[in-house]
PDBQT receptor file of N, H, CA, C and O in Angstrom, charges set to zero:
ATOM      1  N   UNK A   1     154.387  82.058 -79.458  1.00  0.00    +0.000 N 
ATOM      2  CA  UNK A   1     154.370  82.980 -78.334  1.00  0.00    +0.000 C 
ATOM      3  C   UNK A   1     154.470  84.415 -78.844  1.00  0.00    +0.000 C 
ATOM      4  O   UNK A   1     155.320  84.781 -79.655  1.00  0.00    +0.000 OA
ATOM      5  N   UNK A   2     153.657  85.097 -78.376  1.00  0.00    +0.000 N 
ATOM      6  H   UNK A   2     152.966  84.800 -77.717  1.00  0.00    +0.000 HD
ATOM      7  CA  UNK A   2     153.695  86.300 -78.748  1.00  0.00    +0.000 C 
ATOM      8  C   UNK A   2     154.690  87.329 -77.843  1.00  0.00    +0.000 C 
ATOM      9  O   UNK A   2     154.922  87.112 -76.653  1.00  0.00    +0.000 OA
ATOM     10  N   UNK A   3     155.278  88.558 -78.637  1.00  0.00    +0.000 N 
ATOM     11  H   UNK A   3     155.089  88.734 -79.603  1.00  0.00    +0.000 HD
ATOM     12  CA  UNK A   3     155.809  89.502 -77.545  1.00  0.00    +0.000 C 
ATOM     13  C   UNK A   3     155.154  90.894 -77.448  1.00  0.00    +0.000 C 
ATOM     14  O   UNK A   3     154.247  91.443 -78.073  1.00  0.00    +0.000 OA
ATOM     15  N   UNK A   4     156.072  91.306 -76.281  1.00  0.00    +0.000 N 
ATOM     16  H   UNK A   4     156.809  90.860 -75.774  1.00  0.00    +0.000 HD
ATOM     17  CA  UNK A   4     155.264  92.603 -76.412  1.00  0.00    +0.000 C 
ATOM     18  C   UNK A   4     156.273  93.952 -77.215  1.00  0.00    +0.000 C 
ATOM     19  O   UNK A   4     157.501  94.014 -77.143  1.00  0.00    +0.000 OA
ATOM     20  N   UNK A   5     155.579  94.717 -77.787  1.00  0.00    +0.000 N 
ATOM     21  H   UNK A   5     154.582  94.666 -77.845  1.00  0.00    +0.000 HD
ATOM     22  CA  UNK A   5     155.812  95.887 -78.784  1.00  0.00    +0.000 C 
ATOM     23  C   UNK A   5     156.358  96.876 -77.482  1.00  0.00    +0.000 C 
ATOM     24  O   UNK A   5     155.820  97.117 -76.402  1.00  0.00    +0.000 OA
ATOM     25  N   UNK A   6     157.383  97.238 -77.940  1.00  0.00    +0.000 N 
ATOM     26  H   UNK A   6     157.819  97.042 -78.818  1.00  0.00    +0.000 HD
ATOM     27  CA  UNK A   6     157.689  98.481 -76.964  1.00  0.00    +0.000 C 
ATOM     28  C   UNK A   6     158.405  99.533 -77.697  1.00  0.00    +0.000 C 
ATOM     29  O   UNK A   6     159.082 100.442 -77.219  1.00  0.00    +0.000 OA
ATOM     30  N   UNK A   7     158.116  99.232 -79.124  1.00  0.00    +0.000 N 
ATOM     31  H   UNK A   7     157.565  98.493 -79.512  1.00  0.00    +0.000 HD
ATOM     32  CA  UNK A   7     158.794 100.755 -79.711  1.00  0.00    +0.000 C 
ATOM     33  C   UNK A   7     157.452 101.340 -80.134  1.00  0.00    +0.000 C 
ATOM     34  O   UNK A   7     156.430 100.813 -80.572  1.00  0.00    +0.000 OA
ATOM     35  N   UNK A   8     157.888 102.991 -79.778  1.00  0.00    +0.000 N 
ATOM     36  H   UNK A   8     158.719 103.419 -79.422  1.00  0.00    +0.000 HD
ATOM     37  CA  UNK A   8     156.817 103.623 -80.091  1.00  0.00    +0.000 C 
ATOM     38  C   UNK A   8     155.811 103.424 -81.431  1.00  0.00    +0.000 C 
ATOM     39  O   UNK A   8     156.348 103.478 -82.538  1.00  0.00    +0.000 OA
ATOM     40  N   UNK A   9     154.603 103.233 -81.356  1.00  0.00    +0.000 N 
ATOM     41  H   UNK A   9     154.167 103.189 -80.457  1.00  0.00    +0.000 HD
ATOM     42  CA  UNK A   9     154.082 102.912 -82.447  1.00  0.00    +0.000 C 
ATOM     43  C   UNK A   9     152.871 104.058 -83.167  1.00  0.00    +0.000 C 
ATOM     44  O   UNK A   9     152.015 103.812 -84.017  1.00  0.00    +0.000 OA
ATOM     45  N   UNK A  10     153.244 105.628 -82.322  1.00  0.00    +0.000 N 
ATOM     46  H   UNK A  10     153.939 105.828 -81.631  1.00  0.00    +0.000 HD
ATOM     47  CA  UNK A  10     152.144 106.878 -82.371  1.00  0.00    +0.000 C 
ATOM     48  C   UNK A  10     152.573 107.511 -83.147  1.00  0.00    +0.000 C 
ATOM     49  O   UNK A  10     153.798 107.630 -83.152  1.00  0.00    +0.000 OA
ATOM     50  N   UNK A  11     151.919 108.085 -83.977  1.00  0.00    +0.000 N 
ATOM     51  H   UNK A  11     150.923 107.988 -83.973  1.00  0.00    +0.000 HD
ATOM     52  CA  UNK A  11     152.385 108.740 -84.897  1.00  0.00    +0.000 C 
ATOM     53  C   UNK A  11     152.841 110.270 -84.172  1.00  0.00    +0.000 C 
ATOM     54  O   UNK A  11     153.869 110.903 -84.416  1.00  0.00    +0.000 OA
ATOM     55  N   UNK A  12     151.939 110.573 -83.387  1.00  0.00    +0.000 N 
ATOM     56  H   UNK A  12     151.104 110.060 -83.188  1.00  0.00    +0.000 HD
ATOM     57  CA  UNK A  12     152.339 111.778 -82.210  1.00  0.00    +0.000 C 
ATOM     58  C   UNK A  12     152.487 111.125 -80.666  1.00  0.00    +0.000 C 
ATOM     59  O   UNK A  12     151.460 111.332 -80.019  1.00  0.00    +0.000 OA
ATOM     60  N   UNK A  13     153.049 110.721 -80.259  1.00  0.00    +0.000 N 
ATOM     61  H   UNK A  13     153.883 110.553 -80.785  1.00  0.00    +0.000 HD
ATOM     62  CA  UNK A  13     152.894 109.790 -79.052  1.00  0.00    +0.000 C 
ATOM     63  C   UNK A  13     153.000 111.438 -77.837  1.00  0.00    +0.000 C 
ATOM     64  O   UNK A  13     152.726 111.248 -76.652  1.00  0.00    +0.000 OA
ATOM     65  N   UNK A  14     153.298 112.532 -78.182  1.00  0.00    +0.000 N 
ATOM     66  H   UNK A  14     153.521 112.686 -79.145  1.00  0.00    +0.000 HD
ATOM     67  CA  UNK A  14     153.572 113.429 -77.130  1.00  0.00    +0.000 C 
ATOM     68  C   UNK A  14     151.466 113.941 -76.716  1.00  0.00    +0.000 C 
ATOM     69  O   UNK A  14     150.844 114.443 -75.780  1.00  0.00    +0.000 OA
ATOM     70  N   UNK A  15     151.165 113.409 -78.063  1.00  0.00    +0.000 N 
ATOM     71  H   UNK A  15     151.671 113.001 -78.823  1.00  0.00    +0.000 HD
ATOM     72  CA  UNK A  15     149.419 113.978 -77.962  1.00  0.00    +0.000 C 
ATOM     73  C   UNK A  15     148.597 112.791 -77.085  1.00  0.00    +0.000 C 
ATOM     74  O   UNK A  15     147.460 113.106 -76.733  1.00  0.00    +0.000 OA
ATOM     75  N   UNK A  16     149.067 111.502 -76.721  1.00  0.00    +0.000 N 
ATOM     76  H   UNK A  16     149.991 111.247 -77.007  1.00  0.00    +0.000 HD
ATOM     77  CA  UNK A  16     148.574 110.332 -76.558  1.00  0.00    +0.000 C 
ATOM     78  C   UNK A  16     149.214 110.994 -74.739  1.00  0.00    +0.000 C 
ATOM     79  O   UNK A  16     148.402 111.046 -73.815  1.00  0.00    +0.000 OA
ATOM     80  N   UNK A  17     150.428 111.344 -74.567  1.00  0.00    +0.000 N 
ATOM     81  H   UNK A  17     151.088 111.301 -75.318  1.00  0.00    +0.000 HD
ATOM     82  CA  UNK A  17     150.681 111.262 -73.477  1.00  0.00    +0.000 C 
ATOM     83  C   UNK A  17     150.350 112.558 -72.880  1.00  0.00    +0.000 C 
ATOM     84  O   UNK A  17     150.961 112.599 -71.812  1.00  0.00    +0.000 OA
ATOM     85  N   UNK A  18     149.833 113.390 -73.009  1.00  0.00    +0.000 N 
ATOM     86  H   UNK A  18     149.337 113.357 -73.876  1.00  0.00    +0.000 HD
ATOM     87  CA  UNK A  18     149.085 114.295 -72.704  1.00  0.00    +0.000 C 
ATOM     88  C   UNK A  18     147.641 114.419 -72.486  1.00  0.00    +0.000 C 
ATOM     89  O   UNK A  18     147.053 115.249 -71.792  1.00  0.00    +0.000 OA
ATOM     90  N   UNK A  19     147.127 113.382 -73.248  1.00  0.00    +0.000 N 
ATOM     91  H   UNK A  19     147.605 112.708 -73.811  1.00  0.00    +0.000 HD
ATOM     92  CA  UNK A  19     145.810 112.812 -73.115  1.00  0.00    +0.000 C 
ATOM     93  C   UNK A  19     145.378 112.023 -72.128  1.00  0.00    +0.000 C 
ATOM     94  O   UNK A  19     144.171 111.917 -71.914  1.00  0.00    +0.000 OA
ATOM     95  N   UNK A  20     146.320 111.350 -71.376  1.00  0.00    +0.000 N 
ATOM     96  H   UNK A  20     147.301 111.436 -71.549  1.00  0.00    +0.000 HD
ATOM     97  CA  UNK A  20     146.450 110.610 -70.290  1.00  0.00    +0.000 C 
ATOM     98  C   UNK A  20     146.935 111.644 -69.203  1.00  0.00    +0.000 C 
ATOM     99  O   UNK A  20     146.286 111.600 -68.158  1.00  0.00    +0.000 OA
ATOM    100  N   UNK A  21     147.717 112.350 -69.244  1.00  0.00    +0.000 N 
ATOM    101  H   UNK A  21     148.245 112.386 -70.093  1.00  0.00    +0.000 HD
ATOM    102  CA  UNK A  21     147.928 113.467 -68.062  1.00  0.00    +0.000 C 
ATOM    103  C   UNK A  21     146.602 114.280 -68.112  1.00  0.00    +0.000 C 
ATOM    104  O   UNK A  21     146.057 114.480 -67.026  1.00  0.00    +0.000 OA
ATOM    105  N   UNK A  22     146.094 114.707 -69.083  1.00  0.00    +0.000 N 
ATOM    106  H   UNK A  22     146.537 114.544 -69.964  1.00  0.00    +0.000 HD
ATOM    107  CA  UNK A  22     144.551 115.307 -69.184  1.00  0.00    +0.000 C 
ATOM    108  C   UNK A  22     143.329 114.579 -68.281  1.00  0.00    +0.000 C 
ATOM    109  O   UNK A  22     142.367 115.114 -67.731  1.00  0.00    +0.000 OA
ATOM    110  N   UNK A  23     143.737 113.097 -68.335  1.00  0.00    +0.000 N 
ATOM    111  H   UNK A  23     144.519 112.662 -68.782  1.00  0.00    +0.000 HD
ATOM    112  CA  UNK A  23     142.164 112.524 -68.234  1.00  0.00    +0.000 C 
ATOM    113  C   UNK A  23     142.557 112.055 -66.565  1.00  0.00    +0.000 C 
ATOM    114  O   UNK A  23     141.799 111.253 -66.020  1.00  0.00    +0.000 OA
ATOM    115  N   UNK A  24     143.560 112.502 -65.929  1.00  0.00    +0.000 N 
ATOM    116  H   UNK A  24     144.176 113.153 -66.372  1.00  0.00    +0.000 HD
ATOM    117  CA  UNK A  24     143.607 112.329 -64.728  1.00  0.00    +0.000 C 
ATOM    118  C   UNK A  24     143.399 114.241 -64.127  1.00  0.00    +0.000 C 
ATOM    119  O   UNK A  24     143.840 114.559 -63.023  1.00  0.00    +0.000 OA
ATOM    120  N   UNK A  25     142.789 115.150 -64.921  1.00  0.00    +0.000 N 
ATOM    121  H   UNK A  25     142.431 114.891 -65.818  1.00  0.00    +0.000 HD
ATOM    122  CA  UNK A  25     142.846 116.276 -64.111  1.00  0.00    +0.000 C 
ATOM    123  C   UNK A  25     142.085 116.493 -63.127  1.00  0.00    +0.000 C 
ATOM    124  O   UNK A  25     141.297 115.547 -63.109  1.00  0.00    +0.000 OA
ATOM    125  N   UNK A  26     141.765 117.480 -61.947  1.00  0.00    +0.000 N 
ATOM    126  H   UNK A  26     142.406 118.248 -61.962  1.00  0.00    +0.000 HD
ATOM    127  CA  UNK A  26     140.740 117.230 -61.473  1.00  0.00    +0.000 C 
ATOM    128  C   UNK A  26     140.123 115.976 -60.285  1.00  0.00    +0.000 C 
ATOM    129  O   UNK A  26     139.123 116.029 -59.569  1.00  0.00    +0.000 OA
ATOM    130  N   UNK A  27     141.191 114.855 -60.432  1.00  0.00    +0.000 N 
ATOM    131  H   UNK A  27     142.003 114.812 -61.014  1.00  0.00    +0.000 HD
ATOM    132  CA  UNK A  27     140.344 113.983 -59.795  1.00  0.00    +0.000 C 
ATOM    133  C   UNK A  27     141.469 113.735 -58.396  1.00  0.00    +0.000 C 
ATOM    134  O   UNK A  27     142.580 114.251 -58.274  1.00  0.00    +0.000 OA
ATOM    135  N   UNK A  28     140.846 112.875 -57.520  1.00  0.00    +0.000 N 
ATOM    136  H   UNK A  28     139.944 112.456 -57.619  1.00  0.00    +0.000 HD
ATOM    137  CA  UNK A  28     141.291 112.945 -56.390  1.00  0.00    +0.000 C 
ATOM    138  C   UNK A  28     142.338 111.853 -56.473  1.00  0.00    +0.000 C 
ATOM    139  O   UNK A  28     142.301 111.441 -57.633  1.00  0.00    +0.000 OA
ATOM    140  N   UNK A  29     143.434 111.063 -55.647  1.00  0.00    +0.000 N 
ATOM    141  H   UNK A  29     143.464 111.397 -54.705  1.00  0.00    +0.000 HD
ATOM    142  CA  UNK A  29     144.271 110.446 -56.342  1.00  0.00    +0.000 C 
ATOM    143  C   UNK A  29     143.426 109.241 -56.098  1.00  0.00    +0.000 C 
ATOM    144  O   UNK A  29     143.726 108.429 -56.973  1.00  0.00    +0.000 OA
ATOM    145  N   UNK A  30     142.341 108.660 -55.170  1.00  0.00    +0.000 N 
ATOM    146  H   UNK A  30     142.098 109.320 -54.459  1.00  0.00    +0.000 HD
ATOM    147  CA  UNK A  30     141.997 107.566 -54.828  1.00  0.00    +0.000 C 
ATOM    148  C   UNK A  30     141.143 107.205 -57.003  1.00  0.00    +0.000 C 
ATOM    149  O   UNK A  30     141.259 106.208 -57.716  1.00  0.00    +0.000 OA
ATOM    150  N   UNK A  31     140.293 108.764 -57.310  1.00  0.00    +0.000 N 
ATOM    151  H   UNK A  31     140.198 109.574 -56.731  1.00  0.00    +0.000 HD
ATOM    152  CA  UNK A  31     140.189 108.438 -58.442  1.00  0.00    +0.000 C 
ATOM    153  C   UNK A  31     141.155 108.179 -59.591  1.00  0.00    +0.000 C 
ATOM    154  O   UNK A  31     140.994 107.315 -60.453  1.00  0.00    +0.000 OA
ATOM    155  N   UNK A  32     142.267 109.101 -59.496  1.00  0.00    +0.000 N 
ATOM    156  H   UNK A  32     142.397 109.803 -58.796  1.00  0.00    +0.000 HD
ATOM    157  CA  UNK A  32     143.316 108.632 -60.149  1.00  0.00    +0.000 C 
ATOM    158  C   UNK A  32     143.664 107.168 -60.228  1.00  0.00    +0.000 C 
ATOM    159  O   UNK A  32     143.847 106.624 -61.317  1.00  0.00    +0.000 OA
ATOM    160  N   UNK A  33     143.746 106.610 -59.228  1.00  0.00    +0.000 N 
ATOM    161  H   UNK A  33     143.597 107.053 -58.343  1.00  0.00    +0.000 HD
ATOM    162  CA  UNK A  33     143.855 105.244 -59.409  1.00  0.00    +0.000 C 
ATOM    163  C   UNK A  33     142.826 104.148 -59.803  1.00  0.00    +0.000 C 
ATOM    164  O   UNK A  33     142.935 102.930 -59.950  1.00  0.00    +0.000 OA
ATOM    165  N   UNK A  34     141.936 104.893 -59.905  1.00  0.00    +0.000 N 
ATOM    166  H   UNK A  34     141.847 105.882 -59.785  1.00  0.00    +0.000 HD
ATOM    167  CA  UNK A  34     140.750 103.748 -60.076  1.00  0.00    +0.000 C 
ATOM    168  C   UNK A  34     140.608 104.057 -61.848  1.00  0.00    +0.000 C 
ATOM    169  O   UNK A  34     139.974 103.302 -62.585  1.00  0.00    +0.000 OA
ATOM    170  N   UNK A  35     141.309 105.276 -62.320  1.00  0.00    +0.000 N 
ATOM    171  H   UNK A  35     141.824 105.890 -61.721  1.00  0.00    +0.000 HD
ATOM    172  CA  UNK A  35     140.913 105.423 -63.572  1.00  0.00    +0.000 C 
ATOM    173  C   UNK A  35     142.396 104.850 -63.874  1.00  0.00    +0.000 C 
ATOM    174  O   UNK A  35     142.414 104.423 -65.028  1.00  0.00    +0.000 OA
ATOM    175  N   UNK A  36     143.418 104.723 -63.349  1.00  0.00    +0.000 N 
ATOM    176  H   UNK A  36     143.404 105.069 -62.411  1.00  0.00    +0.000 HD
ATOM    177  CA  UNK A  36     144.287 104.029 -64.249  1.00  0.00    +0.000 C 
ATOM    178  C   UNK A  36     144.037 102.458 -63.972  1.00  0.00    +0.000 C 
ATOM    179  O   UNK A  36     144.345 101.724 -64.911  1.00  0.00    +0.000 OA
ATOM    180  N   UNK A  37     143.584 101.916 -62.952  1.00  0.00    +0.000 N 
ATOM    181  H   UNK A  37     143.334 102.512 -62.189  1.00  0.00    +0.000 HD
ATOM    182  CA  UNK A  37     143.436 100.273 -63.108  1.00  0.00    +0.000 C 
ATOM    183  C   UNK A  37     141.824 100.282 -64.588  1.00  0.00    +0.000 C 
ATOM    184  O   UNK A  37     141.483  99.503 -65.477  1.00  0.00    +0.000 OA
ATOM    185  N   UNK A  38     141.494 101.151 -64.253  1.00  0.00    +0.000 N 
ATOM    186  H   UNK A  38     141.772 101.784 -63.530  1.00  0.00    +0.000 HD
ATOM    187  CA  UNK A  38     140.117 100.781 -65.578  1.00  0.00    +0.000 C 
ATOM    188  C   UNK A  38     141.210 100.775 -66.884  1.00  0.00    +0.000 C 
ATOM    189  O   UNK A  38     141.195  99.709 -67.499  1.00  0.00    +0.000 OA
ATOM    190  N   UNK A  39     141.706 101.312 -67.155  1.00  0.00    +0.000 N 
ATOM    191  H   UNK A  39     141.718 102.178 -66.655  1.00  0.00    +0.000 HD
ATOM    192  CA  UNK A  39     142.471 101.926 -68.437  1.00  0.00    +0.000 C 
ATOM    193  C   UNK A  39     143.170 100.500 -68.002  1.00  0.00    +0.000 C 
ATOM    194  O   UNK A  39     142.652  99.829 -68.894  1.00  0.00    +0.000 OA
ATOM    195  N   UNK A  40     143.788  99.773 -67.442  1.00  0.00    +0.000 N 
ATOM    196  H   UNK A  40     144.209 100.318 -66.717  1.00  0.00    +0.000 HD
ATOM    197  CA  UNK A  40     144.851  98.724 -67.414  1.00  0.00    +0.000 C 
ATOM    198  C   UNK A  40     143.792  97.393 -67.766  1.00  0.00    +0.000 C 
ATOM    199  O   UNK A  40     144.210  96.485 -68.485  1.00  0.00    +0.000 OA
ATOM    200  N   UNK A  41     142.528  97.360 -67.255  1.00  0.00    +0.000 N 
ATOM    201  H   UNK A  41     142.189  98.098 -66.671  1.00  0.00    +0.000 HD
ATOM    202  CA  UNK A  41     142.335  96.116 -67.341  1.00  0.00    +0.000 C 
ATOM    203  C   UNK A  41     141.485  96.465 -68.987  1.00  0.00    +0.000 C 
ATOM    204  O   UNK A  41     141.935  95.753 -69.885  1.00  0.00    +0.000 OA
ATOM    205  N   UNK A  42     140.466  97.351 -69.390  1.00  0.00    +0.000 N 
ATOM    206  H   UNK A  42     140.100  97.929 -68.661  1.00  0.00    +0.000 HD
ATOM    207  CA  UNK A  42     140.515  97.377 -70.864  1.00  0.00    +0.000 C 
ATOM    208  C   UNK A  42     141.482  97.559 -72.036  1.00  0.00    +0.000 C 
ATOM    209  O   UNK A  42     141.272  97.280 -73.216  1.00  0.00    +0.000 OA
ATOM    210  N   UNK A  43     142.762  98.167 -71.392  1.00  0.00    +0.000 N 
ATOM    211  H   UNK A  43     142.933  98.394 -70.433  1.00  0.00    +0.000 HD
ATOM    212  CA  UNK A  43     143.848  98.313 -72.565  1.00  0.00    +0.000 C 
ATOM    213  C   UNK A  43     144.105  96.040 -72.604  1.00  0.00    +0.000 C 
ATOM    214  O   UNK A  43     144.224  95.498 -73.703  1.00  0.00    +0.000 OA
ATOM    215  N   UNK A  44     144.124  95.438 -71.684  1.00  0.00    +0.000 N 
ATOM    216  H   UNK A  44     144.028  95.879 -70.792  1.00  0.00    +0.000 HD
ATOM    217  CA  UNK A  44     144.641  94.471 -71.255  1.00  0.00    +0.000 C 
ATOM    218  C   UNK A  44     143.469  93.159 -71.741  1.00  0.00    +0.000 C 
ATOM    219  O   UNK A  44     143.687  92.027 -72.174  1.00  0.00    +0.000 OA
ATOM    220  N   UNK A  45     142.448  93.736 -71.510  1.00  0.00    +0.000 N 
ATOM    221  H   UNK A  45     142.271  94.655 -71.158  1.00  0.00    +0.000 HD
ATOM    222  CA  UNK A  45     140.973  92.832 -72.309  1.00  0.00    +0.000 C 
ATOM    223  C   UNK A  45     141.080  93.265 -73.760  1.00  0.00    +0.000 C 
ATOM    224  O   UNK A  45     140.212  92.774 -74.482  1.00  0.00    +0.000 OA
ATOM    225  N   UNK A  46     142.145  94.257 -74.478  1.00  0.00    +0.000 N 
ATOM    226  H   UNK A  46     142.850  94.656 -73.892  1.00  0.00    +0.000 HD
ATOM    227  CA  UNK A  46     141.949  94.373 -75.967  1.00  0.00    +0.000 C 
ATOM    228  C   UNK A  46     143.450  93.791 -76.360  1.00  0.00    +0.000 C 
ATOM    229  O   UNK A  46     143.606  93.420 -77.524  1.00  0.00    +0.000 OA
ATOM    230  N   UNK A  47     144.095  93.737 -75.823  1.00  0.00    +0.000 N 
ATOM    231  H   UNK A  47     143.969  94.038 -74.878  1.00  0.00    +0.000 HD
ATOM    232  CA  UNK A  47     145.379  93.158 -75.632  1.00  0.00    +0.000 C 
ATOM    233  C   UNK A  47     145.334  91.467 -75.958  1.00  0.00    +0.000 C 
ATOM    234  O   UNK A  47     146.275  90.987 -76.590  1.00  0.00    +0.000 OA
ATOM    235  N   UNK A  48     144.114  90.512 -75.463  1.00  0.00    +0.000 N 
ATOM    236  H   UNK A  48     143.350  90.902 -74.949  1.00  0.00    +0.000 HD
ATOM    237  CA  UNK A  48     143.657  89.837 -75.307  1.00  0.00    +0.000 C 
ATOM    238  C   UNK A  48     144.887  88.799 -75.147  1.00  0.00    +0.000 C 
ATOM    239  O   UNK A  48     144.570  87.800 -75.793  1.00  0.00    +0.000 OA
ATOM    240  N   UNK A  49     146.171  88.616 -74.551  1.00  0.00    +0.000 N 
ATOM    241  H   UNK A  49     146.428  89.428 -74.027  1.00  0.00    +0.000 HD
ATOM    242  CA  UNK A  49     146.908  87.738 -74.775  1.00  0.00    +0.000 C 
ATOM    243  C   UNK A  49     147.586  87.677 -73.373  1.00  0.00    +0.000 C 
ATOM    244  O   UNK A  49     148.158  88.736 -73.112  1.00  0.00    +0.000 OA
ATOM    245  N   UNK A  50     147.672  86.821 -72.493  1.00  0.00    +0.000 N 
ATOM    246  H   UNK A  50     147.208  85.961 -72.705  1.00  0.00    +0.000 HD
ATOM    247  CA  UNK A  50     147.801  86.675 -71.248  1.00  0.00    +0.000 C 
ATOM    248  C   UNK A  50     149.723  87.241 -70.803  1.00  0.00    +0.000 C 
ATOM    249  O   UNK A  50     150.172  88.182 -70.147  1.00  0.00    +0.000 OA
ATOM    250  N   UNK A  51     150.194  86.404 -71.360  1.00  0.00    +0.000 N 
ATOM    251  H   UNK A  51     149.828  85.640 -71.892  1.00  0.00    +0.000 HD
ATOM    252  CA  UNK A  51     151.294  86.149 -71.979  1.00  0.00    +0.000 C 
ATOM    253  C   UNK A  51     152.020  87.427 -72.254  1.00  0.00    +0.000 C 
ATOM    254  O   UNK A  51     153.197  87.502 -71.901  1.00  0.00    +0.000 OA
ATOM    255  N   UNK A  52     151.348  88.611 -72.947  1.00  0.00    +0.000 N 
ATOM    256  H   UNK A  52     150.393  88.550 -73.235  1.00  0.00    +0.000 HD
ATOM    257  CA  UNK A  52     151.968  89.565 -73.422  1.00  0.00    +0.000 C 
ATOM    258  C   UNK A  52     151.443  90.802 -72.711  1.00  0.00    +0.000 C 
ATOM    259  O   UNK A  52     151.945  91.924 -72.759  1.00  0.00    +0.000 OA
ATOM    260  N   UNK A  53     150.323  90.417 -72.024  1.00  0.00    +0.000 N 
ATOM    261  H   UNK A  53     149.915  89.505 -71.984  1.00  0.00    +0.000 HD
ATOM    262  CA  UNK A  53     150.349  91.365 -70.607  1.00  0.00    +0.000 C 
ATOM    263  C   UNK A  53     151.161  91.265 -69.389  1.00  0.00    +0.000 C 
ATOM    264  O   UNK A  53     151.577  92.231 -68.750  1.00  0.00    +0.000 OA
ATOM    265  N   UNK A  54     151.433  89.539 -69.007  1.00  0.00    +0.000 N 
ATOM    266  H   UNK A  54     151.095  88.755 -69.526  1.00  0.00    +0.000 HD
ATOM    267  CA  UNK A  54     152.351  89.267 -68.182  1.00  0.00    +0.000 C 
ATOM    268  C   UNK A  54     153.814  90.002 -68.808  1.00  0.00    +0.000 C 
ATOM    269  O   UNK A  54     154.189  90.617 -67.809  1.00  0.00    +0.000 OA
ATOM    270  N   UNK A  55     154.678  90.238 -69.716  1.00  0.00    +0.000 N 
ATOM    271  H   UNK A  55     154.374  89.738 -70.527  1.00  0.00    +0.000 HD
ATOM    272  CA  UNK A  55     155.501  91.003 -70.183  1.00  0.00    +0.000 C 
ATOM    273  C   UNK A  55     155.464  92.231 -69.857  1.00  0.00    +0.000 C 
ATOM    274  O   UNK A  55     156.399  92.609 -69.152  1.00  0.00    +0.000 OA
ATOM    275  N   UNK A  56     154.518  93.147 -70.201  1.00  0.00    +0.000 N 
ATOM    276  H   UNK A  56     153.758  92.840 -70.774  1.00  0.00    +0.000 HD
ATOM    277  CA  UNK A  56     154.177  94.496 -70.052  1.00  0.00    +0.000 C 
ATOM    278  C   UNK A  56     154.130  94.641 -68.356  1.00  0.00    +0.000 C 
ATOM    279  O   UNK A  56     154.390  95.749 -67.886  1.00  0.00    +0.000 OA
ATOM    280  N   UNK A  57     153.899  93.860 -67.721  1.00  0.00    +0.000 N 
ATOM    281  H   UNK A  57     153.687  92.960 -68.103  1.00  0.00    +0.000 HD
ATOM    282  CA  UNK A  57     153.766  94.065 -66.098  1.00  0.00    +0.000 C 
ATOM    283  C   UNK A  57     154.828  93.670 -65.706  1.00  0.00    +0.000 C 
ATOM    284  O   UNK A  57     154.961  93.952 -64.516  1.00  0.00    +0.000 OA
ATOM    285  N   UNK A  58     155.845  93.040 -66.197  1.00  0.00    +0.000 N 
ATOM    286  H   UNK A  58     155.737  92.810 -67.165  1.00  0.00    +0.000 HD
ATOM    287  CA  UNK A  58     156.915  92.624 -65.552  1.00  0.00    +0.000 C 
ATOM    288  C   UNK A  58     157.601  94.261 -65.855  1.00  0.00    +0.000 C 
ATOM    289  O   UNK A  58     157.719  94.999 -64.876  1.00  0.00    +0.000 OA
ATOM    290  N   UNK A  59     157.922  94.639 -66.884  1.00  0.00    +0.000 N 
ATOM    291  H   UNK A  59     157.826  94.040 -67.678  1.00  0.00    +0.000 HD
ATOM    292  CA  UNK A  59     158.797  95.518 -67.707  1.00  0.00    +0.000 C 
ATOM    293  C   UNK A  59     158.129  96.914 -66.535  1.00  0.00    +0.000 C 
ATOM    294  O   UNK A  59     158.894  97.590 -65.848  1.00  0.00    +0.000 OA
ATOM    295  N   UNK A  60     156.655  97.093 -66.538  1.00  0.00    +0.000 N 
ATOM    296  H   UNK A  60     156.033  96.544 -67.096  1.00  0.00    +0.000 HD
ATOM    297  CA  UNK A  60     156.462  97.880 -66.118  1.00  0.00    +0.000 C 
ATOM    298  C   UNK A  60     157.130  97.978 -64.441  1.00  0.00    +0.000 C 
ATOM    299  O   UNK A  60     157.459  99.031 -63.895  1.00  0.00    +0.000 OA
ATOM    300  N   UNK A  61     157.221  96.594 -63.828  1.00  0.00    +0.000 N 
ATOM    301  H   UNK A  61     156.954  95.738 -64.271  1.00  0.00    +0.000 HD
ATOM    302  CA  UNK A  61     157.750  96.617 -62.453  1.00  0.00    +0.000 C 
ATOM    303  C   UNK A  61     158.551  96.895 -62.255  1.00  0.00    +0.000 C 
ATOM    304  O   UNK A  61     158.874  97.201 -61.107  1.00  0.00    +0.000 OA
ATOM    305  N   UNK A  62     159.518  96.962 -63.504  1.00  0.00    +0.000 N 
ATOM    306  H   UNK A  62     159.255  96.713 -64.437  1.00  0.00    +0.000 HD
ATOM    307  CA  UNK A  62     161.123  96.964 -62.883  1.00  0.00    +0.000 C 
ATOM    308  C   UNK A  62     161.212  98.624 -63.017  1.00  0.00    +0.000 C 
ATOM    309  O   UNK A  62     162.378  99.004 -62.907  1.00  0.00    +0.000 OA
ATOM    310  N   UNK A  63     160.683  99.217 -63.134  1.00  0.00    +0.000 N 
ATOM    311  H   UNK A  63     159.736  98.909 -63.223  1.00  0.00    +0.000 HD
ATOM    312  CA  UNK A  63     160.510 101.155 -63.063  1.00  0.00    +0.000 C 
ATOM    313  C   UNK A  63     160.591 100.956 -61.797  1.00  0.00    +0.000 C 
ATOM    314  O   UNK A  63     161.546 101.513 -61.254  1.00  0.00    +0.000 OA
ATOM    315  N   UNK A  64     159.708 100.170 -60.954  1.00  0.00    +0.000 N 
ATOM    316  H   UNK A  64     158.933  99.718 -61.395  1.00  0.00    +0.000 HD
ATOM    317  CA  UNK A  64     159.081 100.685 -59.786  1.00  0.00    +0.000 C 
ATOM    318  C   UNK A  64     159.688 100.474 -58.604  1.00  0.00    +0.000 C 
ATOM    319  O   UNK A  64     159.442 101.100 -57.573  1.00  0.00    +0.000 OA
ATOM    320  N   UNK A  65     160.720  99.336 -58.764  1.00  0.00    +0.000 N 
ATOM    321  H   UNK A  65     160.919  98.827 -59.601  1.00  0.00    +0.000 HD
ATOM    322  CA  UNK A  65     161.138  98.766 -57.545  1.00  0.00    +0.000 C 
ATOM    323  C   UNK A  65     162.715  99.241 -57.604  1.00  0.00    +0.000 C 
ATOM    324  O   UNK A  65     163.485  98.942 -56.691  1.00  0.00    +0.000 OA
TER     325      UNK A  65
């Protein structure tokens, strides 16, 4: 079984997260969201492990609720 990585692994992670606040400028939020589910399901098709996306979505839920 595989897990999921959650320590930073960027060598600049402040340039990665700015790059993502960048690539949402400009757009409306209905696009905002359509560009972060694209970014979720290709980060998640290179991810290729069911298992260790189900992890990452759990972890990510508990922010939210």
């Amino acid at each position: 079984m595989a897990s999921l990585v959650t320590d930073t692994r960027f060598a600049a992670p402040d340039d990665v997260y700015q790059a993502l606040i960048d690539s949402h400028r400009d757009l409306t939020p209905d696009q905002s969201a359509m560009l972060n589910a694209k970014l979720i399901l290709l980060l998640a098709n290179h991810i290729g492990d069911a298992e260790v996306v189900a992890q990452a979505l759990a972890i990510a839920r508990k922010g939210v609720m």
